[in-house]
C-alpha positions in Angstrom: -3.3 28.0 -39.0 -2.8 30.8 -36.9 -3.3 33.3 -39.9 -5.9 31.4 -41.3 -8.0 32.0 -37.9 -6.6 36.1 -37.7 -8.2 36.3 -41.0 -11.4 35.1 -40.4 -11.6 36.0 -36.9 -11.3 39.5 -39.0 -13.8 39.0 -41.4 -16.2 37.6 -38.3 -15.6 41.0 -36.2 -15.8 43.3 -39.2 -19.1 41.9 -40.9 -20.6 39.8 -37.6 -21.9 36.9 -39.7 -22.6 33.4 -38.2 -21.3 32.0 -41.4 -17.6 33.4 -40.8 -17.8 32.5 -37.1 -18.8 28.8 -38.6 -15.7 28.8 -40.9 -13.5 30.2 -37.5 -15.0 26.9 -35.3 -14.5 24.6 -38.2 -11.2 25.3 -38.6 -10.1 24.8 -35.7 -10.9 21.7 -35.4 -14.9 22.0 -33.6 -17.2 19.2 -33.5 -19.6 18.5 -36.3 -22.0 19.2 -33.8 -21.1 22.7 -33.7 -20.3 22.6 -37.3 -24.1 22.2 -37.8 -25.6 25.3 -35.5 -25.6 27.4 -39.4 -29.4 28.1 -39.8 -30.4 25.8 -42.0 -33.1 24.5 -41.5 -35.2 21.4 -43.8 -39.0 21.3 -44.3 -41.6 19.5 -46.2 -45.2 20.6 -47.1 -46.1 16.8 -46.4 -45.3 16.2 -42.8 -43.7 18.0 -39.8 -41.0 17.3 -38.2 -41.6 14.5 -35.6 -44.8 13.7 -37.2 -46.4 10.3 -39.4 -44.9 10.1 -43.3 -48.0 10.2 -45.5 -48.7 6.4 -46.7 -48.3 7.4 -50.6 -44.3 8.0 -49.5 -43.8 4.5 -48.0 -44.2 0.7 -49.6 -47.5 0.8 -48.8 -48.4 3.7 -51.0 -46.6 5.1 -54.5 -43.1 4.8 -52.7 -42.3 8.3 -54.3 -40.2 10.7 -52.3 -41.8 13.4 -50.5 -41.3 17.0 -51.4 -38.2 18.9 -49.4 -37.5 22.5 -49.2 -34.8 24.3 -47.2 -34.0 27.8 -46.2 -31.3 29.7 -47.4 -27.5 28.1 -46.9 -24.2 28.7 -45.0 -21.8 31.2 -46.6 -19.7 29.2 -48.7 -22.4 26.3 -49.8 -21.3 25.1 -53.1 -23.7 21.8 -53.5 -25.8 19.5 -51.4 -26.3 16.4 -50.0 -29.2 14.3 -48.8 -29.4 11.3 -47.1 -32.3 9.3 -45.9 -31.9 6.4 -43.0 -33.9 4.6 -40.6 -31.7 4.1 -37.6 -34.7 2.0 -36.1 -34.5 -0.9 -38.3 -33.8 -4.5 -37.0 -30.2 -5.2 -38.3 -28.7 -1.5 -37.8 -29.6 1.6 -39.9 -30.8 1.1 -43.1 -30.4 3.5 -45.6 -33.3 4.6 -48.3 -31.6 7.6 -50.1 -28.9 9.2 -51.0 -28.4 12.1 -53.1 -25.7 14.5 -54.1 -24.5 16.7 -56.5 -27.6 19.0 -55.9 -26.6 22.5 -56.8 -26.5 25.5 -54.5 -29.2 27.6 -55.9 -31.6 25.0 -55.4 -33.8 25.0 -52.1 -36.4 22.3 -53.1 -36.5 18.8 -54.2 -40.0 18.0 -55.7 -42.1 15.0 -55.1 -40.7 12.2 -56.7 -37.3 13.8 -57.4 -36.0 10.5 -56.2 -37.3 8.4 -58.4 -36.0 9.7 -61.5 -32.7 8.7 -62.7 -32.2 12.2 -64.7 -31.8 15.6 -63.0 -29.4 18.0 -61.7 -28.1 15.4 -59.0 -26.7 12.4 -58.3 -28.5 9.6 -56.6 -26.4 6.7 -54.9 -27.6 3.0 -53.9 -29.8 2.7 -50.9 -30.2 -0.6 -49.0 -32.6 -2.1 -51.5 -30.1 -2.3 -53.6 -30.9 0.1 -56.4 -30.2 4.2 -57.0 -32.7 6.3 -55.6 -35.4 6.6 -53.3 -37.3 3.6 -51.4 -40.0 4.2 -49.2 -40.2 3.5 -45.7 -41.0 0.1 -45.1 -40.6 -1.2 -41.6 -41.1 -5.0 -40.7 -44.6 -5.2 -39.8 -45.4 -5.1 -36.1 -42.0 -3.7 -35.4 -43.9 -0.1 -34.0 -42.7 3.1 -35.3 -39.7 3.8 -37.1 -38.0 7.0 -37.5 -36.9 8.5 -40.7 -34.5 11.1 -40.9 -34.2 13.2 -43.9 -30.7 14.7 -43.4 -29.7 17.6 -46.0 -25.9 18.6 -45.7 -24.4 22.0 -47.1 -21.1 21.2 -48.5 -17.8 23.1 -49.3 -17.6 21.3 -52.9 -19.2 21.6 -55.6 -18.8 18.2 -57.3 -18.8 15.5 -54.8 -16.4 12.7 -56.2 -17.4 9.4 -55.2 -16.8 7.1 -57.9 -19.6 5.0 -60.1 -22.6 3.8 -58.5 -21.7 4.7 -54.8 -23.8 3.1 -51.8 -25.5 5.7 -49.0 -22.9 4.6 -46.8 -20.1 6.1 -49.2 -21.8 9.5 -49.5 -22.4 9.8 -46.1 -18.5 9.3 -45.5 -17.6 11.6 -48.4 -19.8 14.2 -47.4 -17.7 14.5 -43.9 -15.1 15.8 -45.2 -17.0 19.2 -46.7 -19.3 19.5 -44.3 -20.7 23.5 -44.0 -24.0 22.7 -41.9 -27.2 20.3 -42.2 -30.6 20.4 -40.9 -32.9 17.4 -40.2 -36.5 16.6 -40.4 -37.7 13.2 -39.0 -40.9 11.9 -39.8 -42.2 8.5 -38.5 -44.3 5.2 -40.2 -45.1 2.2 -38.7 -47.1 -0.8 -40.3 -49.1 -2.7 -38.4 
């Protein structure tokens, strides 16, 4: 360990980079929390961050996932990962997407990237029971729920988690490879 850190400590001091100080902190054993301070950040052309989730992205509209775009990632990002909850729902979190696999040149999911079962990523089971995205779709009368769109920069670039993983699955696997995230939140409520 302790020429791991010389060498990187090294690299950090000769080249000054966030990313190798990153690599330094996680390590030696920091906090995901700290793990995450990398720069990337997660946007979407369709809402801002802390803001309403157009209707044609929920079960009251088309259901189709919104469009995502991120900036650029942490040194060493070999794939991402993307997961999808609502930590406001009545029995515990519920979880609407989960995706992996997505290579590290891309910086943009399209809308409706989660409804298709082909493309360059993986998708796992969400809490409806089937691969993919499904749209926010809070009880009615419940107020508003929260919806965090949570894109992870891993270390790996084929994320093994067997057939037809759950949300729950990925987000365990992804700890393990975890080289920053960024989140965007957007809310819905149905009245």
């Amino acid at each position: 360990m302790t020429a791991r850190f010389s060498i990187m400590a090294h690299q950090w001091m000769r080249r000054g980079t966030a990313a190798a100080l990153l690599a330094v902190a996680t390590s030696c054993g920091a906090s995901r929390e700290e793990a995450a301070e990398n720069g990337l950040k997660l946007h979407s052309s369709a809402f801002a961050d802390g803001q309403a989730l157009p209707v044609e992205f929920t079960c009251d509209g088309t259901g189709r996932s919104p469009p995502l775009n991120w900036s650029d990632p942490p040194a060493g990002t070999r794939s991402f990962a993307l997961v999808v909850d609502d930590p406001d729902a009545p029995n515990g979190t519920f979880r609407h997407w989960g995706a992996y696999n997505i290579p590290s040149v891309a910086r943009e999911l399209a809308p409706g990237a989660g409804n298709h079962d082909e493309g360059p990523m993986g998708q796992a089971r969400n809490d409806f029971g089937k691969p993919g995205y499904g749209g926010a779709c809070p009880p009615k009368g419940h107020g508003p729920h929260h919806y965090r769109f949570r894109l992870m920069a891993l270390d790996i670039e084929n994320l093994e988690i067997g057939e037809s993983p759950d949300v729950k699955a990925l987000e365990a696997a992804t700890e393990r490879h975890l080289a920053g995230r960024a989140q965007l939140t957007g809310t819905y409520e149905r009245k």
